[in-house]
Structures are given as C-alpha cells and as structure tokens.
C-alpha positions in Angstrom: 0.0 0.0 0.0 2.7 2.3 0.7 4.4 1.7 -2.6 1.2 2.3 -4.0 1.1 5.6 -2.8 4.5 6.0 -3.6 4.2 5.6 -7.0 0.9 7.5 -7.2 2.9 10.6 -5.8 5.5 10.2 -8.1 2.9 10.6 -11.1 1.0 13.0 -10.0 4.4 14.9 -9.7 5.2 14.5 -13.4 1.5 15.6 -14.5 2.6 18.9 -12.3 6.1 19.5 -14.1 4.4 18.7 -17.5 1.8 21.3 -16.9 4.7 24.0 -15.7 7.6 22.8 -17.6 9.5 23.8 -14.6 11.0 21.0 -12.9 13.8 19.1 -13.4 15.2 16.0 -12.1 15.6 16.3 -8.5 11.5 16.8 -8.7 11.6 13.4 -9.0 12.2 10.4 -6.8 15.8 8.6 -6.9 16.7 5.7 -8.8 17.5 2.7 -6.1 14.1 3.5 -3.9 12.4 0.7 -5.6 9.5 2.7 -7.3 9.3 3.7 -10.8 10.5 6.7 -12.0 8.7 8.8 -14.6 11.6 10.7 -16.3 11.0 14.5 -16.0 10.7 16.3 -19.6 13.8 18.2 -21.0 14.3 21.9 -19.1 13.2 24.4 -21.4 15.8 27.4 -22.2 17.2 29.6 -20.1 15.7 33.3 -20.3 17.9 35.7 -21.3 18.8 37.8 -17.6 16.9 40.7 -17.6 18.5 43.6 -17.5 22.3 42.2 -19.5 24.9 41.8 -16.9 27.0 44.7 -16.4 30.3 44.1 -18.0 34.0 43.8 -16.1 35.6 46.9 -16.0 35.6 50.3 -17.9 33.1 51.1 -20.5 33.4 54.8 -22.5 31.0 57.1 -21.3 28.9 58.7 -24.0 30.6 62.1 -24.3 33.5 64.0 -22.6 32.8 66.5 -19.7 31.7 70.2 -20.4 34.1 72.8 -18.4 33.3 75.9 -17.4 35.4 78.8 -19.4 36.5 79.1 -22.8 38.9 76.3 -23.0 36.9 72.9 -24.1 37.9 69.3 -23.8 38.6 67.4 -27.1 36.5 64.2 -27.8 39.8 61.7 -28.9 37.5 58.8 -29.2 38.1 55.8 -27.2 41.2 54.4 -25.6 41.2 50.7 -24.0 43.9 48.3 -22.2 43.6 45.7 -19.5 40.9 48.0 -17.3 38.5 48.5 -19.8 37.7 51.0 -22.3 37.5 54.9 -21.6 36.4 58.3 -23.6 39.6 60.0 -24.7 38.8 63.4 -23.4 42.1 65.9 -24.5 43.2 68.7 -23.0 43.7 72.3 -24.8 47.8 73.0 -25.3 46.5 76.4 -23.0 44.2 76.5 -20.0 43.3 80.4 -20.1 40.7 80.9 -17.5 40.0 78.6 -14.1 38.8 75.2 -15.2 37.9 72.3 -12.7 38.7 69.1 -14.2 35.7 66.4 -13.1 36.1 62.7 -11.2 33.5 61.0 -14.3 33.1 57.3 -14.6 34.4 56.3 -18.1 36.3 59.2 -18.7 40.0 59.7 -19.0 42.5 62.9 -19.9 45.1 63.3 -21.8 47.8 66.2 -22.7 48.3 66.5 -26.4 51.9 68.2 -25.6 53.0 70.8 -23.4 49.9 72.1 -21.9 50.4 75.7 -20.2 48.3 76.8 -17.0 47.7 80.5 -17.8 50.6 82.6 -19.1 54.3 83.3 -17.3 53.1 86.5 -15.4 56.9 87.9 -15.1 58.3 88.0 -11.3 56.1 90.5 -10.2 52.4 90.5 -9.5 51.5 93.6 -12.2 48.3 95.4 -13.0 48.3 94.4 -17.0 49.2 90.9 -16.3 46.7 88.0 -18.0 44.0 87.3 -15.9 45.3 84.6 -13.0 44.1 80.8 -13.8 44.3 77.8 -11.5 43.2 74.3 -12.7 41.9 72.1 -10.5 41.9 68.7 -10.9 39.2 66.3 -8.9 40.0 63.1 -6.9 40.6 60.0 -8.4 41.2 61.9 -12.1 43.8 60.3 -14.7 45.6 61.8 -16.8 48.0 60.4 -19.2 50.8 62.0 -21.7 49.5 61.2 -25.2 53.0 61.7 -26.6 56.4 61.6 -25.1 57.1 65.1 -25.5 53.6 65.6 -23.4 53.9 67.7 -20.2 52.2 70.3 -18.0 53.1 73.4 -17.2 51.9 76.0 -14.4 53.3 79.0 -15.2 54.1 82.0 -12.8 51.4 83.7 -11.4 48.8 80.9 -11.6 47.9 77.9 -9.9 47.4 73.7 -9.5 45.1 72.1 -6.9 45.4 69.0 -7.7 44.0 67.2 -4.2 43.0 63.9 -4.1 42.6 61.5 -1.2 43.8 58.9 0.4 41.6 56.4 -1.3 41.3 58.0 -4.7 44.5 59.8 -5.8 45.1 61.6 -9.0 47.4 59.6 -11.6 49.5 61.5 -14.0 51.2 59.0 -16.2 52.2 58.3 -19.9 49.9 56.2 -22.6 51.4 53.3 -22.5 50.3 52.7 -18.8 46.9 53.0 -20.1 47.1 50.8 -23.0 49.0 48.2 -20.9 52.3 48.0 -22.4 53.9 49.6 -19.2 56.0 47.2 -16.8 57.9 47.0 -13.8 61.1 48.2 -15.7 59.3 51.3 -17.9 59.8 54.6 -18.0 60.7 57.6 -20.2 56.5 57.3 -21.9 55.9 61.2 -21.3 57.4 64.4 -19.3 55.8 65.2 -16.1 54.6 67.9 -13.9 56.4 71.7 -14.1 55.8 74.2 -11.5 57.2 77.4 -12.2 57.0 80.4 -9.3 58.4 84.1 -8.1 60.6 82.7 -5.4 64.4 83.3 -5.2 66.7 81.5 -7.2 70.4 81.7 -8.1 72.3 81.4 -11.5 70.6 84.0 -13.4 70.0 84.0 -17.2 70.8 87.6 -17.2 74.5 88.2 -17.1 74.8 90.7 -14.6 71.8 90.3 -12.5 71.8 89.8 -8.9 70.8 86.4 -7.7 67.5 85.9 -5.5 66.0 89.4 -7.0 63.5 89.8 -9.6 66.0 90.8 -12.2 67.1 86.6 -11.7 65.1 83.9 -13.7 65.7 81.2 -15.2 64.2 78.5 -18.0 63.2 75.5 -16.7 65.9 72.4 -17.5 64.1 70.2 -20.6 61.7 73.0 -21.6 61.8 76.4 -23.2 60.1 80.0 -22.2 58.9 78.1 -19.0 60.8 81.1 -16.7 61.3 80.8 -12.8 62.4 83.2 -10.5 61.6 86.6 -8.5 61.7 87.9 -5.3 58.6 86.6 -3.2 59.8 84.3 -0.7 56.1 82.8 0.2 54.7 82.7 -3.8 51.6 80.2 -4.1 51.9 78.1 -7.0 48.9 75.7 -5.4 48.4 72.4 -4.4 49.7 68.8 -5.0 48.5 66.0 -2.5 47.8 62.6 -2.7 49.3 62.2 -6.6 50.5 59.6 -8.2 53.3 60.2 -10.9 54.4 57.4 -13.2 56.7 56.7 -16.2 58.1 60.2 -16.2 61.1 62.0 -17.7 61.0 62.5 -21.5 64.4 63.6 -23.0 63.3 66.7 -25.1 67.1 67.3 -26.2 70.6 66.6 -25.3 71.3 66.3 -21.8 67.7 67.5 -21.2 65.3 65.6 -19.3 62.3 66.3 -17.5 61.8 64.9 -14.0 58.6 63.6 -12.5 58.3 66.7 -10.6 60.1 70.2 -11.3 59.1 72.6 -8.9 61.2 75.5 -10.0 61.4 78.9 -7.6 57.9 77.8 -5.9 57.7 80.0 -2.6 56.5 78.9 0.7 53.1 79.0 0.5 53.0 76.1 -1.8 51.5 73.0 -0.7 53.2 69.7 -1.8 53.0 66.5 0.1 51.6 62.7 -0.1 53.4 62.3 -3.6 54.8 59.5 -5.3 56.8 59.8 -8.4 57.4 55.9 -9.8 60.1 55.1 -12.9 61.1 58.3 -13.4 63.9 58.4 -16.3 66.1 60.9 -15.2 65.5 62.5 -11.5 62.5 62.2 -9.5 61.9 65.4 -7.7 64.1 68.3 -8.7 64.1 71.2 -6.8 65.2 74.1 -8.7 65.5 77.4 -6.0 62.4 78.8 -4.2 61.2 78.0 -0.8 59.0 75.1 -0.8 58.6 72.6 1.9 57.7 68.9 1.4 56.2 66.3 3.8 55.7 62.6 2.3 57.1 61.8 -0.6 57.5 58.8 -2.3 60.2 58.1 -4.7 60.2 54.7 -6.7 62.4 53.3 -9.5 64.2 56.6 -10.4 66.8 56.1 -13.4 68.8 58.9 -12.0 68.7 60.4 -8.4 65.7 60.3 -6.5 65.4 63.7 -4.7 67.9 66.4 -6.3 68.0 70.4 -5.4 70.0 72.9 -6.7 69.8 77.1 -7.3 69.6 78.3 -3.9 66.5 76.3 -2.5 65.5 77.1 0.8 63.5 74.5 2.6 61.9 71.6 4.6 61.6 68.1 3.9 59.8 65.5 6.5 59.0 61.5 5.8 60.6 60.9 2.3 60.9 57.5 1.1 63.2 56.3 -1.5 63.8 52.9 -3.0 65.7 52.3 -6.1 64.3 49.4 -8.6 65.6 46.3 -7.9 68.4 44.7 -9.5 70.7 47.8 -9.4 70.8 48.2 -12.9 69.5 51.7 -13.0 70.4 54.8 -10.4 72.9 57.0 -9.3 72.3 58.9 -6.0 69.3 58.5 -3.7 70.0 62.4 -3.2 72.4 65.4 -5.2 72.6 68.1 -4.1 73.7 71.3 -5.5 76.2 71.5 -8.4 80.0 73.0 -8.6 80.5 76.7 -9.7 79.2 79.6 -8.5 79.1 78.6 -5.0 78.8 81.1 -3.0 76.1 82.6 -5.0 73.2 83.8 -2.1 70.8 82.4 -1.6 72.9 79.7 -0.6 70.9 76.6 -0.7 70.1 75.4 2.7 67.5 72.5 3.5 66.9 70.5 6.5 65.2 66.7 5.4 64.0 64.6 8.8 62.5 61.0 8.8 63.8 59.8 5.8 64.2 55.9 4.6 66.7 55.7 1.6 67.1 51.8 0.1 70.4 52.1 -2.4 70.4 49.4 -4.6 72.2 50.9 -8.0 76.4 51.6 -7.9 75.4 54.9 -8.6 78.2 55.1 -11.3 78.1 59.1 -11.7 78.2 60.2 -8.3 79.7 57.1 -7.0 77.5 57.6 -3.4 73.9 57.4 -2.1 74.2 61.0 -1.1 76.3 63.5 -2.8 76.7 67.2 -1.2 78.6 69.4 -3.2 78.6 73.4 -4.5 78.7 74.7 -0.9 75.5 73.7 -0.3 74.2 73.6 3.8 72.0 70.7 4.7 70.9 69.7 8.1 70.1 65.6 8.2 68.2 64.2 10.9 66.4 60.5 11.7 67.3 58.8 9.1 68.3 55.0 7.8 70.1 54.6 4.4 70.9 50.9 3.5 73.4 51.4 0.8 75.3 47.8 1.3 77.2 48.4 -2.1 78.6 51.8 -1.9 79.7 54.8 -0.1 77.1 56.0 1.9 78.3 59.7 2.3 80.0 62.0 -0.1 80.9 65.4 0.4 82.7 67.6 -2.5 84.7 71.1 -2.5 86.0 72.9 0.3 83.1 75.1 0.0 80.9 73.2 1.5 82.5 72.5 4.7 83.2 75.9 5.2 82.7 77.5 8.6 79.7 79.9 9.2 79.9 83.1 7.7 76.6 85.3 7.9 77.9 87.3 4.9 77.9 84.8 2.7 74.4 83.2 4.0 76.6 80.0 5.4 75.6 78.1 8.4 78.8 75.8 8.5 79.1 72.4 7.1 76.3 69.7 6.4 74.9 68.2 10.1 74.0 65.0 11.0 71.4 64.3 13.9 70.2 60.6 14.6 71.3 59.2 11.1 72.1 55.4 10.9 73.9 54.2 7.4 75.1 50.7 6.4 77.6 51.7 3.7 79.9 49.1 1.6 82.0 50.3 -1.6 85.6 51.3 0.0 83.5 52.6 3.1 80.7 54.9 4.5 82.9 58.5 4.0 84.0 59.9 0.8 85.6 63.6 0.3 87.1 64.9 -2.8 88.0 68.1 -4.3 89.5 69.5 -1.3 87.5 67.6 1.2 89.3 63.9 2.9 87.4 61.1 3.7 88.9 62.1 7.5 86.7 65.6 7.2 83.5 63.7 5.9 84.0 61.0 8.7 84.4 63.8 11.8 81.4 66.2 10.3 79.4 62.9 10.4 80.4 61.5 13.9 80.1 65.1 15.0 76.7 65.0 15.3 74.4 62.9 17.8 73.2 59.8 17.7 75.1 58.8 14.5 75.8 54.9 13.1 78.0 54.8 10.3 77.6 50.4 11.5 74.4 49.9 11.4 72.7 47.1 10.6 69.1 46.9 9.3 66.4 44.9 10.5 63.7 46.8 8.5 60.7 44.3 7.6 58.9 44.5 4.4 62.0 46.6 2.9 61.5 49.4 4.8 59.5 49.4 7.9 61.2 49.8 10.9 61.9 46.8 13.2 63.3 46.9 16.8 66.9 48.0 15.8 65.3 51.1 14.0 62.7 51.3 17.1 65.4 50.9 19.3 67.5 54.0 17.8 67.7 57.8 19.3 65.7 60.0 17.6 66.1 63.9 17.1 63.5 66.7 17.8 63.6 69.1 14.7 60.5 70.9 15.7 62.6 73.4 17.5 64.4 74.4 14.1 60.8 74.8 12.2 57.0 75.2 12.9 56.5 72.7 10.0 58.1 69.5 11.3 56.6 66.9 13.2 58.3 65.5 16.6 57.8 62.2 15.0 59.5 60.0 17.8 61.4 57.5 15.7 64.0 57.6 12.7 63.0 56.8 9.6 60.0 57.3 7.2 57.9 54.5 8.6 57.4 54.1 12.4 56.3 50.5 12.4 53.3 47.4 11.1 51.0 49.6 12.1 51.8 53.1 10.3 49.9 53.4 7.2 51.6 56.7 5.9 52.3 55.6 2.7 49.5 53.0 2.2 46.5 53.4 -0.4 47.4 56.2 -2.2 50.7 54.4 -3.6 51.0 52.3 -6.1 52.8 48.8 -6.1 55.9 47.8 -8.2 58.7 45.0 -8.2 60.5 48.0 -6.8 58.2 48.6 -3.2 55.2 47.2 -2.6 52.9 49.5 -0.1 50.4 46.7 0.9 46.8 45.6 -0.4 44.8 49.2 -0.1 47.5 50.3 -2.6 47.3 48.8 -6.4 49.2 48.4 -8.8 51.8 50.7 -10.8 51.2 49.0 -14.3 47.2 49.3 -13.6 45.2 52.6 -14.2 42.6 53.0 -11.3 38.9 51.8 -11.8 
C-alpha cells in the first residue's frame, strides 16, 4: 500500500512538471528506492537575464565633460587596455581661465603636448598681467601623456590644486600605462609635472643680474620659455597631495630631461605632500630654488637620483621615502645636491630633510655615493636609515661646502647630522674629494648625535622599521621649524602599524605598499 502511494505521488508529480515545464530531475524520486520513476521532460531554455549583466571593467561614457570657461575638452575617441575601455577626453595645449577638471566614470584625460596653466606673469604681481588661472583637478582623475614630449606646465602667477585622497589619488602617467604596455622596468613614456613660481633662485639667465632678485630667472631644464624666479619668498603656485606620478622623464634634447616633478622657484606658501613619483627616467623630484617645503614623498624606481636640489633652494623636507628598482641596474644617488660653480652665489641653498628611509640598490656610477653634497651647499640631516650595502654612503665635494659659518655669505657651516644610521659598503661609509678627505667627511658625520656609520638593518617589508630602528635615538627638529613633526622614531615609517604611505601608492617590483594600494602597471577603476 505504501508503494502504491508512492508511486501514485510520483505521477502526480510529473503531471505537475508537464503542466509548468518547470521542474527538473531532483523533482523526481531517486533511482535505487524501488519505485518507478517517470523521467522528467527536458528543461526548457534559459531566459535571457533581464536587465544584460553589467560588464567587467571600464566602459566609454557617451561624451566628454563640459568645463566651465572658454577652454573645451577634445572628444579623442576611445582608448582601452587591461581595465577596460574609456572616452579620450584631451586637453587644450593652454588653459586660459579657471577650469575644474571632473572625477566622471568612463572618462579619461590626456595632454596632447606641453599644456600651459595661464601665461608666465613675469616675477612681479603687475596690474596688466593676463587674468590669474588655476586648474583644479578632482579626486581619483587620470591623466596620461598622449605623446612623449607631453607635459604640464603652471606657469608663474597661476595655480594647480590637484588634491586627491587617500583612497582616490590623481594619476598623472604616460599612454602606455593605459594601453597596458607599461612594466615594472618602464619609463621615459611622457614628461611630467612643471611648476614654475616668483621665489628666489640663483644662476641668473641675465649676465649681470643679482641672484635671488627679480631681475634673476631662469628656463626650466628640458623645456623652453617656461621662466622661474623673483623675489617673493612665500609665492603660491597651489596644491599637489595625494598624486601619483608614473613613467616620467622624456628627454626633449641633449642632456635635457624632464623629472617627475620640477618645482622651480615655488615659494613657501605652496603646498606639496603625499606624492609618489614611480620610474622616473632621469630625477624624480628636482628642486630648482624657491622656498617650498615637502612632507611625504615617495620616490620609486628613479633612473637617475631620486630627490635632487639645486639654485639656492631654501626649505623643509619631513617622511621621504626612496627605493631604487631592484636589481641595481639603474640609479645613481638617492640624493644630489647642488652642483660645482658659482658657490657662493646667495641664496645659498640650505635645507633640513628629517624622517627619511633611503634603500640604495644601483652603484650609482656618476656620483659614486647614495648622497652627494657638493657646490657649498648647507644641509641639516636628521632620523634617518640609508641601506646602501654596495657603496659609499656619504659623499661630500669642495671645500666650500664645509666651510665654517659666515653670515655674509648666507653659510651656516658644514652639512649636520642628527640621529642618522647608514650601512655603507663600496671602499666605506665616508668619501671627500675636491678638497674635502674622507677624515673631514668622517668627523662632520660623527660630530653629530646619535650617529651609526655600523648599522645594521632589520627593517621588515623593505622598509618598515623593526626593533633595531625602534630601538635608535631620535632627534626633535620641531625646534628648528614650525613645520616638522616630533615624529619620535627615525626613519620614514614608524612600524606594522603606520599606514603613511598605504593606499594612495601604487605597487611595483620596486616597493610594494600593501593591499589598499594597487598596482603601478594598472590605471585606477
């Protein structure tokens, strides 16, 4: 009887899936339960989904942006690589009144070639100057460098604020980053970023005219009539913060390169910080004059020096990290500073850097040390690990700069060192030429506090600190500057838990910044 019943079931089951050609074989009962199965009828097609999946990745959006002003965006088409597809949206060569540059899903921007943020307004604020522009450029924005010889350009008297966040940064970077074709080893795919201001600067184009004075300008190295240089120690050429730079450093002609980032004569009301410049071709921040200061900086993969300043730069540098591409195959110094000739031109350059990581891992052929100091340049070091296991650490050049203090000719004395640890190789931490011994660069180093010219790392994850680095005196430099931090430890990166540097980075072979922070050979989606 129960069979019976079980087989009636069963029926009655397939009558029910006939009638709503919706069932399929587990409606059924099993084979092996001794009753007899009625096989169900085939499933009938899948409906197409309702609405289409939306699919992986970027897809164009329908038209580029409208700006406000007279200077429109050019429809390019369509550009795709491994992130998906985007509108090609270019910019004019010349951005003549304020423009705001708009975060839009889909949308990409390029520079056709040098592209010029209002006109050079001279060193002087005037009354008949061109009307002052600043472009402002939204969070989480790309922009790529359609050609090689494709850079931008804020000229004097204008502006950049270029602010993104910690989670969406700004990406300047060249086309082949956006097509895909960009590795861990590329570089040299467009110019970079140029920002020109009224601040002092030395080595004048004018024979004749005084350094640090509006009669003293210069033309930016790699460019031409892009002019630097006044008299206005706290100029505003904007804001830069949280902004990737990538594949930098065009060579426009002999022995002229761009860097990632040229800020040239850019006074002290300037705001520059949370930057990473990655694969530069030739420097990756040069600091030509002016009176900028700096606070975290990232410097990756740099085919020349990482950080170089020259013309009289005045300033302050706090949590700079720096980590040549592996392999050592490209790189001179992590830092160069100054150049021979001239020397005791005033403004004498004078800079004080605290919290810094520097990872040397090129034999830095030219300069033949991680740091070079040289064309009586004054520079104040303090917390800070270099890991240079293959070189010199140290390198100091011309009498001039170890001169003793002489207020007339704007010199504090020779370079200082406060709580700096090295681990040198080559023939030794201390190298002096040009009228400077290895003796000289050995006592101005140990004459310092806190110094290790022995050091040996136990950084984790190539440069976080571990309990040697935690274990090391630290220097207070707040006491030199209202801008620094009294950080507590040397280095750029406390410990595990510091996330300075995480998220708005990108990730190479070169340094990876963790998972918030993607990857350098990926364009942001």
């Amino acid at each position: 009887m129960a069979a019976f019943a079980r087989v009636r079931l069963v029926m009655l089951s397939g009558v029910a899936c006939s009638i709503l050609a919706a069932c399929g074989a587990d409606g059924v009962a099993s084979p092996g339960e001794g009753v007899i199965v009625i096989p169900a009828p085939a499933p009938a097609p899948a409906p197409t989904p309702t609405p289409t999946p939306t699919p992986t990745g970027v897809t164009p959006a329908a038209a580029c942006p409208s700006i406000a002003g007279p200077n429109a965006l050019s429809d390019l088409g369509t550009i795709s690589g491994p992130q998906g597809t985007w509108r090609n949206c270019g910019f004019p060569t010349r951005f003549t009144a304020s423009t705001a540059i708009p975060k839009v899903d889909g949308v990409i921007y390029s520079l056709p070639g040098r592209v010029d943020v209002g006109f050079d307004q001279g060193p002087t604020e005037d009354a008949g100057d061109p009307a002052d522009v600043t472009l402002t450029i939204d969070p989480g924005v790309t922009i790529f460098g359609a050609t090689g010889v494709s850079f931008l350009v804020v000229n004097r008297g204008n502006k950049i604020d270029a602010v993104g966040s910690a989670t969406q940064p700004i990406v300047f970077t060249g086309r082949g980053n956006v097509v895909g074709s960009a590795t861990d080893n590329t570089s040299e795919l467009w110019g970079g970023v140029v920002l020109l201001g009224r601040a002092p600067v030395t080595d004048c184009l004018a024979p004749g005219a005084t350094p640090g004075t509006t009669a003293c300008e210069r033309d930016t190295e790699g460019t031409s009539n892009a002019l630097y240089g006044g008299a206005t120690v706290d100029d505003n050429s904007g804001r830069m913060s949280y902004v990737q730079i990538r594949y930098s450093g065009f060579v426009l002609s002999a022995a002229s390169e761009l860097q990632g980032l040229t800020p040239s004569g850019v006074g002290s009301n300037t705001l520059l910080e949370n930057i990473q410049v990655h694969n530069s071709s030739d420097d990756g921040i040069e600091v030509f004059g002016g009176r900028v200061n700096m606070r975290n900086l990232v410097i990756t993969g740099a085919e020349d020096d990482s950080l170089d300043t020259d013309m009289g730069y005045k300033g302050n540098i706090q949590y700079v990290l720096a980590v040549q591409r592996a392999g050592g195959a490209v790189g001179d110094s992590i830092m160069e500073i100054d150049s021979n000739g001239n020397e005791d031109a005033v403004p004498r350059q004078n800079v004080r850097i605290s919290n810094f990581t520097f990872i040397h891992r090129a034999n830095a052929a030219g300069n033949a040390a991680s740091i070079l100091i040289r064309g009586g340049a004054d520079y104040h070091f303090m917390n800070g690990v270099i890991v240079a296991p293959g070189i010199s650490c140290l390198r100091i050049n011309s009498a001039t700069t170890v001169q003793p203090a002489n207020p007339a000719l704007d010199e504090v004395g020779p370079p200082k060192f406060d709580s700096v640890n090295m681990q040198c190789g080559g023939s030794g931490p201390f190298t002096g030429t040009s009228g400077v011994t290895n003796d000289q660069v050995a006592a101005i180093f140990n004459g310092g506090t806190n110094n290790s010219s022995t050091y040996t790392p136990s950084l984790t994850g190539l440069f976080v600190n571990g309990a040697t680095e935690t274990g090391r005196p630290f220097f207070n430099p707040t006491g030199l500057s209202s801008f620094f931090q009294n950080a507590g430890y040397v280095g750029a990166v406390r410990d595990a838990s510091d996330t300075r540097f995480q998220g708005w980075t990108c990730n190479s072979a070169t340094a990876g910044f963790g998972s918030s922070s993607g990857s350098c050979t990926a364009i942001p989606i």
